[in-house]
LOKOL-271908 format. One line per 4 residues: number of its first residue (from 1); their letters; for each residue y, z, x of C-alpha. Coordinates in pm, 1 decimal. Layout:
BEGIN
NUM	a	Y:Z:X; ...
END
This chain:
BEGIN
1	xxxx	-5179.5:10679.4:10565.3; -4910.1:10924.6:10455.5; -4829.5:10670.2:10151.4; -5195.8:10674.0:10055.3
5	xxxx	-5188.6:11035.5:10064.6; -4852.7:11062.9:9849.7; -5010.3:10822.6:9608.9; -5307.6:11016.7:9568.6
9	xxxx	-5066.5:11360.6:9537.9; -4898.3:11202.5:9253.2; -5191.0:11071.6:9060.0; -5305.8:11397.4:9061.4
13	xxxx	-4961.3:11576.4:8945.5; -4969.6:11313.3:8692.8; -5312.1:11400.0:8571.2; -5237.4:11784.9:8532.5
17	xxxx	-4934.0:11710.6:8385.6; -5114.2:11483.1:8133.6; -5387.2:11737.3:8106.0; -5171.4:11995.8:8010.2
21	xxxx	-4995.2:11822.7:7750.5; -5275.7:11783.2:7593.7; -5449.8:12112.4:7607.3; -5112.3:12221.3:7435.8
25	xxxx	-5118.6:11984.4:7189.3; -5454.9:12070.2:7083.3; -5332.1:12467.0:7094.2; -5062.6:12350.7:6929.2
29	xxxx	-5263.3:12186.0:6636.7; -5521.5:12453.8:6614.5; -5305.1:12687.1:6581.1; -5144.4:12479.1:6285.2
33	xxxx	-5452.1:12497.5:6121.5; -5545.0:12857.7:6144.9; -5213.6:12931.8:6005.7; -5292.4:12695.6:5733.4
37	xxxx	-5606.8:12841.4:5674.0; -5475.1:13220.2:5695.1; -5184.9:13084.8:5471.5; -5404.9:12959.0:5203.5
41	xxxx	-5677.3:13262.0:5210.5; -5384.7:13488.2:5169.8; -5232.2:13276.7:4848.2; -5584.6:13265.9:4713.7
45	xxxx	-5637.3:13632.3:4759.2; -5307.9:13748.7:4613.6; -5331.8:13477.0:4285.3; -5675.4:13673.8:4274.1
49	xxxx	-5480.9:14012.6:4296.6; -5190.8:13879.1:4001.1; -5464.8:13792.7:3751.2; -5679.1:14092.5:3794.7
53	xxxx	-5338.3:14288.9:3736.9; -5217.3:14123.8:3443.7; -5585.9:14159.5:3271.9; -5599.0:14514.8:3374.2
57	xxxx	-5224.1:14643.4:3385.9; -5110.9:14637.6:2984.5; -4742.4:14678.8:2955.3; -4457.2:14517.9:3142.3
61	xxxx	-4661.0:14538.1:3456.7; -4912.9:14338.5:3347.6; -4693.5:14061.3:3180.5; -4499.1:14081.5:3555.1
65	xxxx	-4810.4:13980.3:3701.8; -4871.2:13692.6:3486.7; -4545.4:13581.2:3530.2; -4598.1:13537.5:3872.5
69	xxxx	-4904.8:13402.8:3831.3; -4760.3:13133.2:3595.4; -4476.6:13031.5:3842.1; -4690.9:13019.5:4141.7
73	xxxx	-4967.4:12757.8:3995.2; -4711.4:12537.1:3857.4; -4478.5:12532.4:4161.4; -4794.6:12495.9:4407.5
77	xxxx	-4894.3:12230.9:4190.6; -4607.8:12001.4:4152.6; -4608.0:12019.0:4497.4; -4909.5:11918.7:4606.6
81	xxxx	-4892.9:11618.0:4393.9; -4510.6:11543.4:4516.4; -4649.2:11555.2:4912.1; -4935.3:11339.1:4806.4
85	xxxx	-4781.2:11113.8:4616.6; -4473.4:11018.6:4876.4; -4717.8:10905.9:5142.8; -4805.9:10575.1:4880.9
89	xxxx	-4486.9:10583.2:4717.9; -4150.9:10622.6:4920.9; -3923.9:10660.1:4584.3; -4051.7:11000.4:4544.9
93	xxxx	-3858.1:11133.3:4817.7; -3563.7:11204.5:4594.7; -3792.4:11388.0:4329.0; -3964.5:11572.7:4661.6
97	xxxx	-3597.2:11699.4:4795.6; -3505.3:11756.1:4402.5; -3856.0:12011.4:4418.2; -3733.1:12166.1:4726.9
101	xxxx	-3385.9:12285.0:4574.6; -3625.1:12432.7:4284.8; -3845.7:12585.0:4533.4; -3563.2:12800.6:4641.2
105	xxxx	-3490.0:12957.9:4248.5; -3859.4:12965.5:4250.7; -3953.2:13168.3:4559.5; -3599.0:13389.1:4427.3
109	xxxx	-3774.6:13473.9:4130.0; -4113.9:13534.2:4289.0; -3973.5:13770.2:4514.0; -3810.4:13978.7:4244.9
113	xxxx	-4089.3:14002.1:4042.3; -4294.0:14092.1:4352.0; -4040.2:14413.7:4340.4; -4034.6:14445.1:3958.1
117	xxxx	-4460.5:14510.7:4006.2; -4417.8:14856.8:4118.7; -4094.8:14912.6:3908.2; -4172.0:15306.3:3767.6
121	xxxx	-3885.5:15264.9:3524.8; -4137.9:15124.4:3240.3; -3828.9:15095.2:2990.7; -3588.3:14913.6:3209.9
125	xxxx	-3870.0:14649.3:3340.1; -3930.6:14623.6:2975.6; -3527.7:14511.6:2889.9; -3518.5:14300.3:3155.1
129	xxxx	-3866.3:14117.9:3089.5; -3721.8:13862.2:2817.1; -3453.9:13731.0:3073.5; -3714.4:13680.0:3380.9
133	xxxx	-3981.3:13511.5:3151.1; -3667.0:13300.9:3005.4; -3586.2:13209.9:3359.8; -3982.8:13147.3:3470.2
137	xxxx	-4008.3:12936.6:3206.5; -3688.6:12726.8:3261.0; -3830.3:12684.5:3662.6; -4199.2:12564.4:3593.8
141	xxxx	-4085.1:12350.0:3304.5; -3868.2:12179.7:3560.4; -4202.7:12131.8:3774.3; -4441.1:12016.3:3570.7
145	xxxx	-4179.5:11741.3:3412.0; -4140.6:11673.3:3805.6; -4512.6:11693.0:3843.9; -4635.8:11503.5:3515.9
149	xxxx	-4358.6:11194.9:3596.6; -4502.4:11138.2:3945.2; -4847.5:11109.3:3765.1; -4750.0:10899.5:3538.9
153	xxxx	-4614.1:10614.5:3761.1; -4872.5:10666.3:3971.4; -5077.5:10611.1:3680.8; -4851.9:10319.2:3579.6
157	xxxx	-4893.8:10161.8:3930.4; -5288.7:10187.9:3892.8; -5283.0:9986.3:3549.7; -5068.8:9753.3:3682.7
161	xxxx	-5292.2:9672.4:3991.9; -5631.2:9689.1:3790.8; -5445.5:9426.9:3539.6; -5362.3:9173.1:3828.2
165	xxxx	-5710.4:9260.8:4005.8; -5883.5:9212.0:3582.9; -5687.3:8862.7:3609.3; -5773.4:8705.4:3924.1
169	xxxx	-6127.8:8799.9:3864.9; -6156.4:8651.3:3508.1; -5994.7:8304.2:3721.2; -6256.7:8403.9:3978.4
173	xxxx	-6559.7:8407.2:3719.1; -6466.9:8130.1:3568.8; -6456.6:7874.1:3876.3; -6825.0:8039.0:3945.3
177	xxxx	-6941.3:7925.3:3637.9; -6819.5:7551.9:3605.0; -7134.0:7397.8:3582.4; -7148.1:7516.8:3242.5
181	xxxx	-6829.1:7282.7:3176.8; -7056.2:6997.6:3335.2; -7362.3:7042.0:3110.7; -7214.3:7087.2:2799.9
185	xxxx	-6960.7:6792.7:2845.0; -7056.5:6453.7:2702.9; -7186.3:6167.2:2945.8; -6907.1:5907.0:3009.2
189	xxxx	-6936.4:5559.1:2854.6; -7005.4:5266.2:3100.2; -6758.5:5024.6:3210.0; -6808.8:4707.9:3006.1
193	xxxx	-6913.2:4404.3:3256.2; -6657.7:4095.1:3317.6; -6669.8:3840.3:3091.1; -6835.2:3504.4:3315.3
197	xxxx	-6903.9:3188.5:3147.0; -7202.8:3143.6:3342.2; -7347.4:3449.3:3159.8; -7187.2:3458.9:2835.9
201	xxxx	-7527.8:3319.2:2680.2; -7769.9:3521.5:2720.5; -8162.1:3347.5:2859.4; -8514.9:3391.5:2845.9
205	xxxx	-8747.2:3282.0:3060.8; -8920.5:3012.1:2934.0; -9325.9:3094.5:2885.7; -9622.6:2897.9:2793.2
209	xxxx	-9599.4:3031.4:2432.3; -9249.1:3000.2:2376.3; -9224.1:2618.4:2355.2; -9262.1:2442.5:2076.0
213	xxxx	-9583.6:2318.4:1940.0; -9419.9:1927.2:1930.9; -9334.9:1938.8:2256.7; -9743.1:2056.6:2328.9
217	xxxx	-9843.0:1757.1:2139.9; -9597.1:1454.4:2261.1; -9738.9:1245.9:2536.5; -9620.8:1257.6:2893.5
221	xxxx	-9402.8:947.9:2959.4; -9581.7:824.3:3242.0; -9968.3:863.8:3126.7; -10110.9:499.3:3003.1
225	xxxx	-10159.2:445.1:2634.4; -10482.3:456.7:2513.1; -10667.8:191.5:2363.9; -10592.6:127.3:2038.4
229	xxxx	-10820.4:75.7:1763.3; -10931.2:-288.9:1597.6; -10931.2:-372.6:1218.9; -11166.5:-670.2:1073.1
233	xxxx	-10840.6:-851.8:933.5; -10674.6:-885.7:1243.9; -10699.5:-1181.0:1437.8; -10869.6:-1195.6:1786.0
237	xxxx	-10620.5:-1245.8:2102.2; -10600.7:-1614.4:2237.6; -10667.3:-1594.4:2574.4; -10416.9:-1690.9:2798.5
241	xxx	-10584.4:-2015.4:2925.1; -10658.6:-2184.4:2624.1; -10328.8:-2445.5:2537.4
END
């Protein structure tokens, strides 16, 4: 009885323990997502925020802004494509940890143009513009050649697949289609027959019409001859009793 019991006790510790691995797990995961979602809102908000300023702002401030602006698309961008991409294609790896060491100048720059935005000094921000657009542009051409490669071989990997697939269904169509072959293909010529001596001359069957008119007209072999017919200078036939 006492085993039963401590059988039942552990099922049930095992259950709650079960239970509440899952209910964090599903915390866990929810909370993931808010953060996600809160992450992303806030990005879309503040790209909202950079293009409204450089629209509005003239001067350095504005041209700040769209430096920021500029950087931010291109980096989110390129990676994006890089996390896609590496699920279907493990060689990207090295190009995704290659992105992350330019994620690091990139969020270094971000951040001090973040500060630069509410720089008073007008004339200063304006000497120092040249070198941070210089260095903006040297980051997000790095991404996009990052970005645009990954494309392309994913691009190359797609017309290399619809090629093969193009292939095996031109082989497909074809073996659906081979009674075409058999109409249009000449009948075969018959074996010729063995020679046979019995055969080599060809018969007819004989019909009433197909013999010859003598052979109509002879006489059967066994009918008795007719009488034959008597001439006045012909002598009469002794009898056979007279001496």
């Amino acid at each position: 009885m006492e085993a039963v019991i401590a059988v039942f006790a552990l099922l049930f510790l095992l259950f709650v323990v079960a239970g509440g691995y899952v209910t964090v797990k599903a915390v866990g995961a929810a909370k993931r997502g808010v953060d996600r979602t809160v992450a992303q809102a806030r990005r879309t908000v503040e790209d909202h925020t950079l293009r409204a300023k450089s629209l509005a702002q003239p001067g350095p401030q504005g041209q700040v802004a769209q430096l920021r602006l500029t950087l931010r698309t291109s980096m989110r961008a390129t990676q994006d494509a890089l996390h896609a991409g590496v699920t279907e294609d493990e060689s990207l790896k090295e190009s995704l940890g290659l992105f992350q060491r330019l994620s690091a100048h990139g969020r270094e720059l971000d951040g001090e143009l973040k500060r630069l935005e509410s720089e008073p000094d007008r004339r200063t921000l304006a000497e120092r513009l040249p070198a941070l657009r210089e260095r903006t542009e040297r980051i997000t051409a790095s991404a996009d050649s990052l970005r645009w490669a990954a494309r392309d071989r994913a691009g190359r990997f797609a017309e290399d697949d619809l090629d093969a697939l193009s292939a095996q269904i031109d082989v497909e169509a074809g073996a659906l289609r081979h009674w075409t072959k058999a109409e249009h293909a000449p009948p075969p010529w018959p074996d010729a027959p063995a020679a046979d001596a019995t055969t080599a001359q060809q018969t007819w069957p004989e019909t009433p019409r197909s013999r010859p008119a003598a052979e109509e007209s002879a006489p059967s072999a066994i009918a008795p001859p007719g009488r034959r017919p008597s001439y006045p200078w012909q002598k009469k036939p002794r009898p056979e009793s007279t001496i």
